[in-house]
Structure formats: C-alpha cells, structure tokens
C-alpha positions in Angstrom: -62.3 -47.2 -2.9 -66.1 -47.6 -3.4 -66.0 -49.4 -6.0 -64.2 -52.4 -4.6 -61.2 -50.9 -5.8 -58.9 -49.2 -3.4 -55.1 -48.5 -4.7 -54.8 -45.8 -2.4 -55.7 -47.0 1.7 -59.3 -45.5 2.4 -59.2 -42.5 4.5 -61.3 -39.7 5.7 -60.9 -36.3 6.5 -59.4 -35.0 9.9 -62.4 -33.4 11.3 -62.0 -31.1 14.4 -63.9 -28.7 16.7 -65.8 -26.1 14.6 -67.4 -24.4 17.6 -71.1 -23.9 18.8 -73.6 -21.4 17.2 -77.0 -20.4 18.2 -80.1 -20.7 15.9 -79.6 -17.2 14.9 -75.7 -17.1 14.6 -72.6 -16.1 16.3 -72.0 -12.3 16.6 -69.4 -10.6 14.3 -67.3 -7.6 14.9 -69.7 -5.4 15.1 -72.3 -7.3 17.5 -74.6 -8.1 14.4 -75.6 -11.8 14.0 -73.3 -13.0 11.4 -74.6 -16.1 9.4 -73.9 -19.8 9.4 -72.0 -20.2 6.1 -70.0 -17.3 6.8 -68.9 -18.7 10.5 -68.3 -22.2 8.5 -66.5 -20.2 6.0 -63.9 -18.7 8.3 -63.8 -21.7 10.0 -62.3 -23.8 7.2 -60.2 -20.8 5.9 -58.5 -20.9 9.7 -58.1 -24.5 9.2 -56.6 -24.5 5.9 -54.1 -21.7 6.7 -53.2 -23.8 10.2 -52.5 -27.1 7.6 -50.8 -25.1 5.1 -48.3 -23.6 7.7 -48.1 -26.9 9.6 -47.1 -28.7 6.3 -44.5 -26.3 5.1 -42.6 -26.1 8.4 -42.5 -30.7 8.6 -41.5 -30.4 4.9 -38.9 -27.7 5.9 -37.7 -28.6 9.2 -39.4 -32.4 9.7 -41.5 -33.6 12.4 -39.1 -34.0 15.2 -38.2 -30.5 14.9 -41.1 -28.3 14.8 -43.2 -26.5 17.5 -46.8 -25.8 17.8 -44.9 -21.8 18.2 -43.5 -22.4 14.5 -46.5 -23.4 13.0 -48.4 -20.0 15.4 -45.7 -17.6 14.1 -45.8 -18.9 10.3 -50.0 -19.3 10.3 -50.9 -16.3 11.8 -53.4 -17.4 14.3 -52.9 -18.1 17.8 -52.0 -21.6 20.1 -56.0 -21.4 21.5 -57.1 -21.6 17.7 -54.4 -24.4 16.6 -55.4 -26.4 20.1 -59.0 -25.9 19.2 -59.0 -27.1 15.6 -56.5 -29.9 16.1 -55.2 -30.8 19.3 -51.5 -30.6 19.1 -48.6 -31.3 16.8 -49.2 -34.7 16.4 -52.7 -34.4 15.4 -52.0 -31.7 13.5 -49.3 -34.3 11.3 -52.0 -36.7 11.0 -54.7 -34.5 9.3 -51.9 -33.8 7.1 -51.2 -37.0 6.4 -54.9 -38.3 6.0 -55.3 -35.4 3.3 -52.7 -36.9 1.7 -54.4 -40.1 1.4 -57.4 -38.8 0.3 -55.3 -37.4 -2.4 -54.4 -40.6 -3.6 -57.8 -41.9 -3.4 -59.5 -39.8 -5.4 -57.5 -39.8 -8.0 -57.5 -43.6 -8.1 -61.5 -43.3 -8.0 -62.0 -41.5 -10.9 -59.6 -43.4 -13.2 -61.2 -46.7 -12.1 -64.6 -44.7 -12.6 -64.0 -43.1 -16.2 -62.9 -46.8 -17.3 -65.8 -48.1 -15.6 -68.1 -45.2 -17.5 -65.9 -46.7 -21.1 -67.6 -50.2 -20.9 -64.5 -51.2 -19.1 -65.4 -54.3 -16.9 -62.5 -56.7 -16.4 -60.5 -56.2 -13.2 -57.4 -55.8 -14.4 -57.5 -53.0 -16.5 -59.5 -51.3 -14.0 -56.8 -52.1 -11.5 -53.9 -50.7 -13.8 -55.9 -47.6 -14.6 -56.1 -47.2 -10.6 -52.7 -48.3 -10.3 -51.1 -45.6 -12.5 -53.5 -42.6 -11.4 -52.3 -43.4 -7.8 -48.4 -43.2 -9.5 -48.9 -39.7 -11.4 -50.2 -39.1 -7.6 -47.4 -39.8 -5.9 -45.3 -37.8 -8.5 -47.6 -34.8 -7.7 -47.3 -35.5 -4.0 -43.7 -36.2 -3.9 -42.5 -33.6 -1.4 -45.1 -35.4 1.4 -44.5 -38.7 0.1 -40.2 -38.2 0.8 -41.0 -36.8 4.5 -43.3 -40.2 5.4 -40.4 -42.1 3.8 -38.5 -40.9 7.0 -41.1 -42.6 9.1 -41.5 -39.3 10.7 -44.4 -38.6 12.9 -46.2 -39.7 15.9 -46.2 -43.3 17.2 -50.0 -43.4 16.3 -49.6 -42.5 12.8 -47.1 -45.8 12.2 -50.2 -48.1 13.7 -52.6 -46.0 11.2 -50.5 -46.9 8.4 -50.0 -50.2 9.2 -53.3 -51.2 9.4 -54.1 -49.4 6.1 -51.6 -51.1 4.0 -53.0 -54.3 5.3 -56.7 -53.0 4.1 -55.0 -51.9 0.7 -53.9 -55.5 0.5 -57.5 -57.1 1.2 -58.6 -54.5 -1.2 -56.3 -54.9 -4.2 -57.2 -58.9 -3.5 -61.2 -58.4 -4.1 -60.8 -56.1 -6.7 -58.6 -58.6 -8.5 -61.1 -61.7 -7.4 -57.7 -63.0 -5.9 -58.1 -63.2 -2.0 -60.1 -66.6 -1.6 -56.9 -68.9 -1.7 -53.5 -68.6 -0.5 -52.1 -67.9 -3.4 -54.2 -65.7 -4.5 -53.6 -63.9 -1.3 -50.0 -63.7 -2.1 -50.6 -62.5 -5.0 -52.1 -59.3 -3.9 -49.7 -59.0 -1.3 -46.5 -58.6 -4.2 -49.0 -56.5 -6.5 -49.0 -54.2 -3.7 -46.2 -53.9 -2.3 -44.8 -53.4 -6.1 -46.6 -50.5 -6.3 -45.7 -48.9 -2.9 -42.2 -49.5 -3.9 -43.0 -47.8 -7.6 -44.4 -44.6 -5.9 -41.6 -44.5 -3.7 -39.3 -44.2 -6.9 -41.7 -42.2 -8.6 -41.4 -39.6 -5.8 -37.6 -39.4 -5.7 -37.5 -38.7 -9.7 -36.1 -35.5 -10.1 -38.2 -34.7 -13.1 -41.5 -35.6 -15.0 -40.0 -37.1 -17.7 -38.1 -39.5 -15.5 -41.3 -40.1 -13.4 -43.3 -41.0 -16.3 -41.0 -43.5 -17.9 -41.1 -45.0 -14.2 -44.5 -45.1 -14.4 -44.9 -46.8 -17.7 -42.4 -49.1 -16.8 -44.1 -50.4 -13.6 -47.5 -50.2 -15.3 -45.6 -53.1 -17.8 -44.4 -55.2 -14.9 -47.8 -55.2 -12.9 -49.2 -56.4 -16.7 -46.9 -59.5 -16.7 -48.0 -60.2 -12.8 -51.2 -60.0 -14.0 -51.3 -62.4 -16.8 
C-alpha cells in the first residue's frame, strides 16, 4: 500500500479499450453528438455488466468450463463488445481477479490510515489493524477467494500471483522494519504466509460468527510473532 504498508499485494485496475471520440463526441441514436461523460458512462456500465456476468458463470461453473458464449448469453452484449473491452476469457478472469485485489487493498489502506489519523505510529499495530481489515476482506470476498483456491485460471494469472506474494513479503518486511537481515526476512516470510493461510480459513467459515472468532484468533497469534 502507499503507506509502506501493503497486506493485500498492490494491484491496479484492468484497463481496456474504451474507443476513440472526436472533439465534439460520438453520435447517438439519433445522429446528435452525444457527450463525453455520457460515452464514458456507457462505457463502464458495458464493462461492469461484462465483469458481473463473467464472474457469476467462474463462480458457477469455474474457469475451465466457461465460454466467451456463456458470459455473451448471460451479459447481454455481444462477442465484438466482450473482445473489445477485454480480449478473451483469460483476460477477462484476470480483471476479475485484479478487482479482487484491489479489494483487499483498500480496505487494508484505510485501517492502516484511520490508525495512522489516531496518533498511531508503531508498526505493529498499524500492521495488525491492516492485517485484520484484509481478514473481514476475505470473509466478504469469500466466494472469489474459494474459486482461486482451485488455482483456476490462465497460466499468466499463477506468474501474477506469484510475483505479488513475493512483493507482499518485501512489503510486510519494510513495514515491519524487518527485511535488512536474514532473520528478519524470515520473519516476514511466516507473518505472511500466516495470514494467507488465515484468510483461506476465514473464507471457508460458513458463518460470520465463526469467521470472526477466526479472525480474532489469528490477530492473537500474529501478536505473539510480533513480540
């Protein structure tokens, strides 16, 4: 995250092709010029509705086994549009995927930032503040987070995650003022890895109340690592 602190890997938005307008605007239905915010407007609406149905039929059905015609049937706009926007399937999975990143990462920014606007300035409670917004996260997320347990998705997608757990790693080490010495490397490597394995646990509960006695549970074990 921004703020040296970055539970949840940094990741951006999947941008695509928005299409070219002239000075004056593209033309409507009715040959008028129709303006810019409106043409950005229905641009992200088409995107959104393209996401939503791609994400509903991988949750239903999983990567392996949806089409770019299941996703065209259930979202309403055409292949050209999907192709346009996205690229393909796998594309497609991946802006998915980076949303739900960003997901996590915001959430983690503003705990770490409201602590940050208390007079909070050691690193470790900033960490567990970010460590248990990026839990109630994953809990929120959980129907995502189960399908990327699978390791579904394009052979891309496993190098992209690969290489942001290792920058989670180097980030949870500066954050913690741990990743100068061996050790201290190791150390950031376990805190990490405790809490991917926490918000896959958290994301299997079957209820909130379990999730959140997970949650306080592995907010008390990073606390003795920490000491």
């Amino acid at each position: 995250m921004a703020t040296r602190s970055s539970l949840g890997t940094g990741a951006s938005g999947h941008s695509g092709a928005s299409g070219q307008s002239s000075s004056s605007g593209q033309s409507g239905p009715s040959g008028q010029s129709e303006p810019h915010g409106r043409t950005w407007a229905k641009t992200a609406r088409t995107r959104q509705s393209i996401l939503d149905a791609a994400r509903d039929a991988f949750l239903e059905h999983g990567y392996a086994d949806v089409s770019i015609a299941d996703i065209v049937a259930s979202s309403g706009v055409s292949v050209g549009s999907i192709y346009h926007h996205f690229g393909g399937k796998s594309e497609l999975f991946i802006a998915l995927y980076l949303t739900h990143r960003k997901e996590y990462e915001d959430a983690v920014r503003v705990a770490v930032s409201t602590q940050r606007a208390a007079g909070v300035t050691v690193g470790s409670e900033l960490f567990l503040a970010g460590a248990r917004a990026y839990l109630e996260t994953a809990w929120e997320r959980r129907a995502f987070a189960q399908l990327l347990l699978d390791d579904v998705g394009p052979p891309a997608l496993r190098t992209m995650r690969t290489l942001r757990s290792q920058a989670w790693v180097r980030s949870n080490g500066g954050l913690l003022e741990e990743w100068d010495t061996p050790v201290g490397r190791l150390r950031a490597s376990v805190i990490t890895s405790m809490i991917g394995t926490a918000a896959r646990e958290v994301s299997a509960c079957y209820d909130r109340r379990d999730a959140e006695a997970m949650i306080d549970e592995a907010g008390d074990l990073l606390r003795i690592l920490l000491r």
